[in-house]
CHARMM-style PDB file with segment names, atoms N, HN, CA, C and O in Angstrom:
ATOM      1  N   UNK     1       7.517  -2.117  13.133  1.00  0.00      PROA
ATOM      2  CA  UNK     1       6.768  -1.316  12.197  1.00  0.00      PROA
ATOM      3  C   UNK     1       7.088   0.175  12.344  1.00  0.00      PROA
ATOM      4  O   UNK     1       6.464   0.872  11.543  1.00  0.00      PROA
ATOM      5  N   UNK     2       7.772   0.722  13.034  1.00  0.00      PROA
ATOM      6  HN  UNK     2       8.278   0.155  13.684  1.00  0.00      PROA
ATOM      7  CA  UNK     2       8.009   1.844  13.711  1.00  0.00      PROA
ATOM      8  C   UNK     2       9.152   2.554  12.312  1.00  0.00      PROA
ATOM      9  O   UNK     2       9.404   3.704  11.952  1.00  0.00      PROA
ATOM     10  N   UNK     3       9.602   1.193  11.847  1.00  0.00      PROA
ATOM     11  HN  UNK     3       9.398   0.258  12.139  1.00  0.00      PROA
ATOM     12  CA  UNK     3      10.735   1.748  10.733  1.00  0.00      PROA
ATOM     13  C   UNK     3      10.201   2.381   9.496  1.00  0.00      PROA
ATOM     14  O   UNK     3      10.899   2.962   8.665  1.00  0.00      PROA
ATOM     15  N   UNK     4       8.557   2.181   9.419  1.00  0.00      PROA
ATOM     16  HN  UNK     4       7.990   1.709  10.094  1.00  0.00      PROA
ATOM     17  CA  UNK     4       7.738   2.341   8.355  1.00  0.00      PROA
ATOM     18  C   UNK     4       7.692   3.816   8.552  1.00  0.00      PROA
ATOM     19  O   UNK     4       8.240   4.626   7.805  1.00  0.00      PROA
ATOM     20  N   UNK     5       6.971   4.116   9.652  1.00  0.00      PROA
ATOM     21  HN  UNK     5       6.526   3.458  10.259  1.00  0.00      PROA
ATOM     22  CA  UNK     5       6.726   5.363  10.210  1.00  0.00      PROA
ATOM     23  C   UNK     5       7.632   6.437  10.167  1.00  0.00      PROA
ATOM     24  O   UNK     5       7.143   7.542   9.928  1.00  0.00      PROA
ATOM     25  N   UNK     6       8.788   6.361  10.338  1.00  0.00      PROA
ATOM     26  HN  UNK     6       9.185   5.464  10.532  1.00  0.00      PROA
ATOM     27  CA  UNK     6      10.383   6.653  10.013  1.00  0.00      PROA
ATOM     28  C   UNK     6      10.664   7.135   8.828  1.00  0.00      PROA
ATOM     29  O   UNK     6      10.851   8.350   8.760  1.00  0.00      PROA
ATOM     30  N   UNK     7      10.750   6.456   7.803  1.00  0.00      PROA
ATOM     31  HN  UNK     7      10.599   5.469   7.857  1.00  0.00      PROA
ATOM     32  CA  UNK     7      10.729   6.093   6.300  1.00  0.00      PROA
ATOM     33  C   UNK     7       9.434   6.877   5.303  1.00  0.00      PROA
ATOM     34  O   UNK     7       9.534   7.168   4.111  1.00  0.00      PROA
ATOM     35  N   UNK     8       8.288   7.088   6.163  1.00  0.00      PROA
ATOM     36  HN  UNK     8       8.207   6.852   7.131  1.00  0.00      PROA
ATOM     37  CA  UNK     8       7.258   7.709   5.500  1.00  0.00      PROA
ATOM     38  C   UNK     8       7.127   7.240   4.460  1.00  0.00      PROA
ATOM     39  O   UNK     8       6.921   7.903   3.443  1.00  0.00      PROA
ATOM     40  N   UNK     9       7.259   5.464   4.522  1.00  0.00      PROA
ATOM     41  HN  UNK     9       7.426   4.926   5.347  1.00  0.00      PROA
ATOM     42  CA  UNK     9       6.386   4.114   3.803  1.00  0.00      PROA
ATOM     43  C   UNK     9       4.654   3.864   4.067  1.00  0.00      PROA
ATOM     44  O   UNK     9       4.030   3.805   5.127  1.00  0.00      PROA
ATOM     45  N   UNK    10       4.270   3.769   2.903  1.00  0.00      PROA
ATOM     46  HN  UNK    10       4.776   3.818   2.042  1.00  0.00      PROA
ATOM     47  CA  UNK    10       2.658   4.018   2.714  1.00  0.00      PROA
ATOM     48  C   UNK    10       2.417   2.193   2.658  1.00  0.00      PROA
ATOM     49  O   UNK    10       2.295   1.673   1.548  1.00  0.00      PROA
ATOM     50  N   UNK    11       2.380   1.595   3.527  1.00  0.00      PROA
ATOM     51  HN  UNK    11       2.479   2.017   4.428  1.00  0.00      PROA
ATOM     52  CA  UNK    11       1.327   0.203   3.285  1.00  0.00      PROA
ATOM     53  C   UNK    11       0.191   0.513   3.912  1.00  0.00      PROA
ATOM     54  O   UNK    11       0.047   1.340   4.813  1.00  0.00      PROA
ATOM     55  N   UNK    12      -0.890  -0.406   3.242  1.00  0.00      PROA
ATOM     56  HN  UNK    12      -0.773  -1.077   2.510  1.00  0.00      PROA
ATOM     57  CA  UNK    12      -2.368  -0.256   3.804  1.00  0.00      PROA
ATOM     58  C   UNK    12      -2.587  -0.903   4.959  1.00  0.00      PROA
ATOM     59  O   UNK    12      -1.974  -1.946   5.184  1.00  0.00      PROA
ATOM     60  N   UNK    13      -3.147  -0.583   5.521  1.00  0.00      PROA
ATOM     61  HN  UNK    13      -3.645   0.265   5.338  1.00  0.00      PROA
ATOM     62  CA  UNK    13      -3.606  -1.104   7.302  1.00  0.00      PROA
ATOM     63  C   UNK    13      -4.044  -2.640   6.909  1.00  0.00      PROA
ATOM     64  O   UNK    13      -3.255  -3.465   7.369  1.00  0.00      PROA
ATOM     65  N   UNK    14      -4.888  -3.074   6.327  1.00  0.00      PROA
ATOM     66  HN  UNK    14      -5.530  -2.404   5.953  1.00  0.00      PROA
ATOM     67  CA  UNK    14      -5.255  -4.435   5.859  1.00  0.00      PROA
ATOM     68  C   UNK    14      -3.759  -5.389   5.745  1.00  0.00      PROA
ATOM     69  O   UNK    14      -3.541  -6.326   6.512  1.00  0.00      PROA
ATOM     70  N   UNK    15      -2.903  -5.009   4.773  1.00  0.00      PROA
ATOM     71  HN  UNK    15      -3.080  -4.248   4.149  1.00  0.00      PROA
ATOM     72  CA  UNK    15      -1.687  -5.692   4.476  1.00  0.00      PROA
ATOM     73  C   UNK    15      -0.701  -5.706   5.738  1.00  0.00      PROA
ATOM     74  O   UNK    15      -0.056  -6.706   6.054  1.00  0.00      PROA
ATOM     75  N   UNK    16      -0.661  -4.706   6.302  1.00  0.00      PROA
ATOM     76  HN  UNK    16      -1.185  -3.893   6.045  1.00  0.00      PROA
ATOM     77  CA  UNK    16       0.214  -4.547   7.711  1.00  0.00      PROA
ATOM     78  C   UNK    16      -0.373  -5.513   8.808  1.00  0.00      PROA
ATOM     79  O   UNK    16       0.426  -6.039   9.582  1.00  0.00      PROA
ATOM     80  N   UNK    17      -1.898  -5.813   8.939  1.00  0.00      PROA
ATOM     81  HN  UNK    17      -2.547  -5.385   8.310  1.00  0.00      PROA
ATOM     82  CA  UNK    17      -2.334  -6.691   9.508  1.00  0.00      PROA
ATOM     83  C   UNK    17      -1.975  -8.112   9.492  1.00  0.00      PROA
ATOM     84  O   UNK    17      -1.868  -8.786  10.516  1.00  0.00      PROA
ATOM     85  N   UNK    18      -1.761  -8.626   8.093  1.00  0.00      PROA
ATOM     86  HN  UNK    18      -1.848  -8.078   7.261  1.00  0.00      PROA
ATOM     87  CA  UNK    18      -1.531 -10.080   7.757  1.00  0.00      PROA
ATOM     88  C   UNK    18      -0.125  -9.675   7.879  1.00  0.00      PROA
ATOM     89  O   UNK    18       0.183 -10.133   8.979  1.00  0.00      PROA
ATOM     90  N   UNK    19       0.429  -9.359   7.622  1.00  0.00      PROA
ATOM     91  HN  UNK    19       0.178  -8.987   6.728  1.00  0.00      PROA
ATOM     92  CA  UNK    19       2.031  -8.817   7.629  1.00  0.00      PROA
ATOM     93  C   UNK    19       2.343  -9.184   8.947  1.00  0.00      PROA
ATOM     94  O   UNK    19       3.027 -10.177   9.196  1.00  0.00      PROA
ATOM     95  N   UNK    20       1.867  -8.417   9.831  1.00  0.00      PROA
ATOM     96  HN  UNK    20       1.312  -7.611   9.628  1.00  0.00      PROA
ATOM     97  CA  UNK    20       1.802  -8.933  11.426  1.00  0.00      PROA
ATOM     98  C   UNK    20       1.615  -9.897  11.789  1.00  0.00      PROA
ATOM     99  O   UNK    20       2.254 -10.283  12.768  1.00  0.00      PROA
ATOM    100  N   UNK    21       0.566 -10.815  11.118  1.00  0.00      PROA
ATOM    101  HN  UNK    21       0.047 -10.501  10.323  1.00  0.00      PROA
ATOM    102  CA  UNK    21       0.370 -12.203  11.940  1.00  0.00      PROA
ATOM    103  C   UNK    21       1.397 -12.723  11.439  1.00  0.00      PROA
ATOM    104  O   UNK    21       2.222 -13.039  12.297  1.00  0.00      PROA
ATOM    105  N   UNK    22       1.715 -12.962  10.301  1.00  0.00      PROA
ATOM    106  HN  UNK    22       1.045 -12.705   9.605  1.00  0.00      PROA
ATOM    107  CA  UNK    22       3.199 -13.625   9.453  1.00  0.00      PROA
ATOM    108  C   UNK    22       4.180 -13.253  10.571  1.00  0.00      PROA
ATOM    109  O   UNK    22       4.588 -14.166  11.288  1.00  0.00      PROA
ATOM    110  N   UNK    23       4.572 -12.068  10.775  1.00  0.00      PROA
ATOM    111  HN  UNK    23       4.240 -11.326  10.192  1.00  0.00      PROA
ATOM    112  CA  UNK    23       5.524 -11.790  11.615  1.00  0.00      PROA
ATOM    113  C   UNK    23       5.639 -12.297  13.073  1.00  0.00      PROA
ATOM    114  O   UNK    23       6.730 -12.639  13.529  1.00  0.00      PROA
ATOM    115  N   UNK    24       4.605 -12.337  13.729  1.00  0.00      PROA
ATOM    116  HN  UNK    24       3.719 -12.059  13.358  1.00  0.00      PROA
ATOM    117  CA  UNK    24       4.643 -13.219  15.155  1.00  0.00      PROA
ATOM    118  C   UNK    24       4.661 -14.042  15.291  1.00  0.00      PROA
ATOM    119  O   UNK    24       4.958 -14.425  16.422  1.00  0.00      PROA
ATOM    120  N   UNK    25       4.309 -15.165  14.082  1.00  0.00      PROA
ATOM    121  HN  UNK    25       4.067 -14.854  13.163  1.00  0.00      PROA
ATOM    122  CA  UNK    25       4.352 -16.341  13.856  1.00  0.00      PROA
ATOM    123  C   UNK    25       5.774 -17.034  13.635  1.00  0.00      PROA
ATOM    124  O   UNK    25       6.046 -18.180  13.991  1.00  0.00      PROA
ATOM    125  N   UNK    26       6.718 -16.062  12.924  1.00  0.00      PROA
ATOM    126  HN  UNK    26       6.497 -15.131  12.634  1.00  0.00      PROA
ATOM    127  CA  UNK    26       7.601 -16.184  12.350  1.00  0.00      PROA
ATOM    128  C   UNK    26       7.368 -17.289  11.507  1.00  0.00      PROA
ATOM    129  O   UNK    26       7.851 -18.396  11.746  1.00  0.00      PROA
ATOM    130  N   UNK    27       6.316 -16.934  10.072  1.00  0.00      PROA
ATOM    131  HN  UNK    27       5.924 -16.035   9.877  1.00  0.00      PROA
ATOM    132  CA  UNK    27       6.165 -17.676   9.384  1.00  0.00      PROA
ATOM    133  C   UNK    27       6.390 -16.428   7.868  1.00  0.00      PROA
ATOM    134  O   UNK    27       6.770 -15.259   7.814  1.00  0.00      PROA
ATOM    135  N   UNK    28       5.910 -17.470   6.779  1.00  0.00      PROA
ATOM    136  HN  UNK    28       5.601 -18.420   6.823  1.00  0.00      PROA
ATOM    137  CA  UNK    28       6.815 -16.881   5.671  1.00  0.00      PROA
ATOM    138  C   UNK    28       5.321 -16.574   4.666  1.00  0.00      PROA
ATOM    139  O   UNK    28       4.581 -17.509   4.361  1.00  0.00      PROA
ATOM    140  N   UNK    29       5.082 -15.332   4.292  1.00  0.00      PROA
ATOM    141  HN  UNK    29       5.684 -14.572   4.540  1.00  0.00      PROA
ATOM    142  CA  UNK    29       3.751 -15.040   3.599  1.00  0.00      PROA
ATOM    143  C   UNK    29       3.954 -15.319   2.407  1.00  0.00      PROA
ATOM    144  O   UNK    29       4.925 -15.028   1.709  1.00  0.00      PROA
ATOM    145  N   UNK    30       2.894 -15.979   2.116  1.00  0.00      PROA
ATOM    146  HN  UNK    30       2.105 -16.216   2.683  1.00  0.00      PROA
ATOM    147  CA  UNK    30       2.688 -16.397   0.579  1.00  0.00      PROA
ATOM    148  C   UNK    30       1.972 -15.302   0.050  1.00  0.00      PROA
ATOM    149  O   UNK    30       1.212 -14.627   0.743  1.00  0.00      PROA
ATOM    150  N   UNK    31       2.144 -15.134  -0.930  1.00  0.00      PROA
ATOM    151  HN  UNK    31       2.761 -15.683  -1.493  1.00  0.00      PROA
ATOM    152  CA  UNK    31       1.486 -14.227  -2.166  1.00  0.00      PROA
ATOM    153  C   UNK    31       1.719 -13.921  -3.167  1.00  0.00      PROA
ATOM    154  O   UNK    31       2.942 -13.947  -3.312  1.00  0.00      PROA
ATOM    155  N   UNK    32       0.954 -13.453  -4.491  1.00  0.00      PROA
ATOM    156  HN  UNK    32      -0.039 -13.433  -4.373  1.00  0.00      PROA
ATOM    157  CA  UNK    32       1.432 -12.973  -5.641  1.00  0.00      PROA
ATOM    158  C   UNK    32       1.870 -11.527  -5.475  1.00  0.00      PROA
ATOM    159  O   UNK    32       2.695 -11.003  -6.223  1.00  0.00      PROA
ATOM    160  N   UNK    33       1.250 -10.876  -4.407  1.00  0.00      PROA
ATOM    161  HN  UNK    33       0.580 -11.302  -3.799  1.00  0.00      PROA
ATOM    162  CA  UNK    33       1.279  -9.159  -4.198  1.00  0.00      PROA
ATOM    163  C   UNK    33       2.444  -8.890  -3.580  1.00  0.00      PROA
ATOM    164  O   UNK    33       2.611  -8.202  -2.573  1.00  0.00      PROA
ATOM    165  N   UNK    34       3.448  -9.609  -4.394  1.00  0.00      PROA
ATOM    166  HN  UNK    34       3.312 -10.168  -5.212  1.00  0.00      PROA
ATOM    167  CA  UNK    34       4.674  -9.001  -3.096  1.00  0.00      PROA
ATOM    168  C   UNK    34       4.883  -7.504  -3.687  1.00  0.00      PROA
ATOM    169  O   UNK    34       5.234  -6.997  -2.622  1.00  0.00      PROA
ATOM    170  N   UNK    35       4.904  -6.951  -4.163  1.00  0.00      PROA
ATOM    171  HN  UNK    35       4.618  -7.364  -5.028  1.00  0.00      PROA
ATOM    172  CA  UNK    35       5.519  -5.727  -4.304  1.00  0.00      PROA
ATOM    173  C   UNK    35       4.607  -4.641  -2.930  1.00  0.00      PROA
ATOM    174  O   UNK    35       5.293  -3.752  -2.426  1.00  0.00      PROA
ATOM    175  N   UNK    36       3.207  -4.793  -2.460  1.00  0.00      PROA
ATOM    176  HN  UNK    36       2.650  -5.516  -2.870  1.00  0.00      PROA
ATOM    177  CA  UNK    36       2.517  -4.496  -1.499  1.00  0.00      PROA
ATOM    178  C   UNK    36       3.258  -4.659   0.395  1.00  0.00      PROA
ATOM    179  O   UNK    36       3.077  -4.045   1.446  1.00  0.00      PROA
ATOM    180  N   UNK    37       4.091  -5.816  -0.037  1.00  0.00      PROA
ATOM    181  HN  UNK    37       4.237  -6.315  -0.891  1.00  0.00      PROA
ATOM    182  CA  UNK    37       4.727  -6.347   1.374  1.00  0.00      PROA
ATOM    183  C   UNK    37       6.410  -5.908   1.620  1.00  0.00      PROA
ATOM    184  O   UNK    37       6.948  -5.619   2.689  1.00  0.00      PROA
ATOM    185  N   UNK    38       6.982  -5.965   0.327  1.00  0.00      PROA
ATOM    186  HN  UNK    38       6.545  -6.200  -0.541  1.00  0.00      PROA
ATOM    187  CA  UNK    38       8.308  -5.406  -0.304  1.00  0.00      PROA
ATOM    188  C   UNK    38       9.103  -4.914   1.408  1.00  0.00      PROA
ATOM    189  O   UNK    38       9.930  -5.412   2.171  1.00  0.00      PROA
ATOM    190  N   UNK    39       8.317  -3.763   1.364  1.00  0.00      PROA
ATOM    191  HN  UNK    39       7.645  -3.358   0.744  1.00  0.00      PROA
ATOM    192  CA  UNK    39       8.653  -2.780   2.712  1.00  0.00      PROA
ATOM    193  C   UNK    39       8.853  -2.861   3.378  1.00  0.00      PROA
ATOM    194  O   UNK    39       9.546  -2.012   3.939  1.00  0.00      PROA
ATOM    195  N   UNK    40       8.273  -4.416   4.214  1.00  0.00      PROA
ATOM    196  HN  UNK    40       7.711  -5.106   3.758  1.00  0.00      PROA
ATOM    197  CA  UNK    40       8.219  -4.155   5.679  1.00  0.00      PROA
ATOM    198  C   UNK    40       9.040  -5.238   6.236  1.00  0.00      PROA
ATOM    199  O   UNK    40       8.563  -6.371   6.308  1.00  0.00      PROA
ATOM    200  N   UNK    41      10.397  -4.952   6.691  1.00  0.00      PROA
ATOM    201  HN  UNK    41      10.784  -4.032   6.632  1.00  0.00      PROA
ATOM    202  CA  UNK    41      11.479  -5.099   7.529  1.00  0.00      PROA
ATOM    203  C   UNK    41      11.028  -6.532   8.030  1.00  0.00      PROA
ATOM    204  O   UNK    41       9.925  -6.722   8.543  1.00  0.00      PROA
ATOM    205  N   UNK    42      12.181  -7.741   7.795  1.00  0.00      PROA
ATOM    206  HN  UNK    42      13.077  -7.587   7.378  1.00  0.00      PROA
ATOM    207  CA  UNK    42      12.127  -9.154   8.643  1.00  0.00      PROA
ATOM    208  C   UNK    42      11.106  -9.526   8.105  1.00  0.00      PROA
ATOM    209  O   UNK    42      11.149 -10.710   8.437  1.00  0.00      PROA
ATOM    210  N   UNK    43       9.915  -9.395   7.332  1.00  0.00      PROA
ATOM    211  HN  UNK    43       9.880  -8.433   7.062  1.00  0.00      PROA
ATOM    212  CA  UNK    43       8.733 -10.273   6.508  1.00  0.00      PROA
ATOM    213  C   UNK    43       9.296 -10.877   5.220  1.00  0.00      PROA
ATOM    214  O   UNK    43       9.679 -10.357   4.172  1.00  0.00      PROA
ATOM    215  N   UNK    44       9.209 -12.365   5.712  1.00  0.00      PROA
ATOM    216  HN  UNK    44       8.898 -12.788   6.563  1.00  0.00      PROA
ATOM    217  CA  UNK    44       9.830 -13.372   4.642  1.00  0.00      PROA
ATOM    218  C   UNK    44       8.658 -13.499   3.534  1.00  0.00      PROA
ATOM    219  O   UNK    44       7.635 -13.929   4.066  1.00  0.00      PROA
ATOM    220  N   UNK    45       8.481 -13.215   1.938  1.00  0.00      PROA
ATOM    221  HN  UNK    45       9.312 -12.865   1.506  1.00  0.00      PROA
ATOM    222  CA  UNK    45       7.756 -13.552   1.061  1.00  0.00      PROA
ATOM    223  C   UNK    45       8.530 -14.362   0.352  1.00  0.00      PROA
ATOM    224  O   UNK    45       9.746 -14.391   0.159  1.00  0.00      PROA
ATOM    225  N   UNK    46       7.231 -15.315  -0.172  1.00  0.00      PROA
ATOM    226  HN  UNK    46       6.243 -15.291  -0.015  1.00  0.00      PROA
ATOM    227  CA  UNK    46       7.040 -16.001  -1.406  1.00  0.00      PROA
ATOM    228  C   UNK    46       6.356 -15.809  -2.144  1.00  0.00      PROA
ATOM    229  O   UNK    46       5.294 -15.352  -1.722  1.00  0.00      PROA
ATOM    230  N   UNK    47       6.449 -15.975  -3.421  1.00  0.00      PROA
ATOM    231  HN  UNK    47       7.312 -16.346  -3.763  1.00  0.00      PROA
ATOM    232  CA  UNK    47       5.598 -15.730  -4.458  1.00  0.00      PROA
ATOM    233  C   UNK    47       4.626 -16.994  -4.967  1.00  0.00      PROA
ATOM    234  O   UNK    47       5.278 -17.590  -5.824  1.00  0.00      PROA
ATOM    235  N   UNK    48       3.456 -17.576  -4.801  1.00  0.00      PROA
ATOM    236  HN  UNK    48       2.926 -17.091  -4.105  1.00  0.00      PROA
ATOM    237  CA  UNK    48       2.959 -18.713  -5.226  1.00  0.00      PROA
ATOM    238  C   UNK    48       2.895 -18.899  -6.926  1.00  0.00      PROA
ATOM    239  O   UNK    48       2.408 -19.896  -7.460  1.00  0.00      PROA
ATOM    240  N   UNK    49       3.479 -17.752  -7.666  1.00  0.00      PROA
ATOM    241  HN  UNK    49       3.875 -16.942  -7.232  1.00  0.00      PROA
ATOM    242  CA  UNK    49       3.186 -17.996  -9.230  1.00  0.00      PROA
ATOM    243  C   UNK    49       4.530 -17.962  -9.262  1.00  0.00      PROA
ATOM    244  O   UNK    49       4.697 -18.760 -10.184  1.00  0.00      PROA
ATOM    245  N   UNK    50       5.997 -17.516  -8.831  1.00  0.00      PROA
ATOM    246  HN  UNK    50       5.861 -16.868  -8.081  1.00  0.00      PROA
ATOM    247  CA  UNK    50       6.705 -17.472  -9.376  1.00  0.00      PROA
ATOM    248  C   UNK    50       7.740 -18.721  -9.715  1.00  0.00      PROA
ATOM    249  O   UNK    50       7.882 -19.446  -8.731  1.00  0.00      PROA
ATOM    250  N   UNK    51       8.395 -19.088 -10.723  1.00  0.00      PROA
ATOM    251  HN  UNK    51       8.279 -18.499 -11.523  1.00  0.00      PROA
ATOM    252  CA  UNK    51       8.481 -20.084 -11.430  1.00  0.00      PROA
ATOM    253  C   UNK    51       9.504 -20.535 -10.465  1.00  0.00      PROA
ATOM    254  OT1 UNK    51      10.065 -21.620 -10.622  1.00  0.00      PROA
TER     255      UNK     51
END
C-alpha cells in the first residue's frame, strides 16, 4: 500500500480495508465498484454484473 502513498492515490480507508483482507487472503474481490479498487497494486477484481 505504500505505492498508494507514493502516487498520491486517494482510496477511502473502508475500501483499503476489504482490499486488504482480499489481499492476504490472496483471494479475488468481487464487486460492481471496481473503478473504487482500480488502484491498488496485485488486487484481483471481478465484476458480479459484468456480462
Amino acid at each position: 500500500m505504500t505505492h498508494l502513498l507514493d502516487t498520491n492515490i486517494l482510496v477511502p480507508i473502508a475500501d483499503l480495508m476489504i482490499a486488504s483482507v482480499a489481499l492476504t487472503h490472496d483471494m479475488t474481490l468481487v464487486t460492481h465498484n471496481t473503478i473504487d479498487y482500480e488502484q491498488i497494486p496485485g488486487l484481483r477484481l471481478a465484476d458480479w454484473l459484468a456480462p
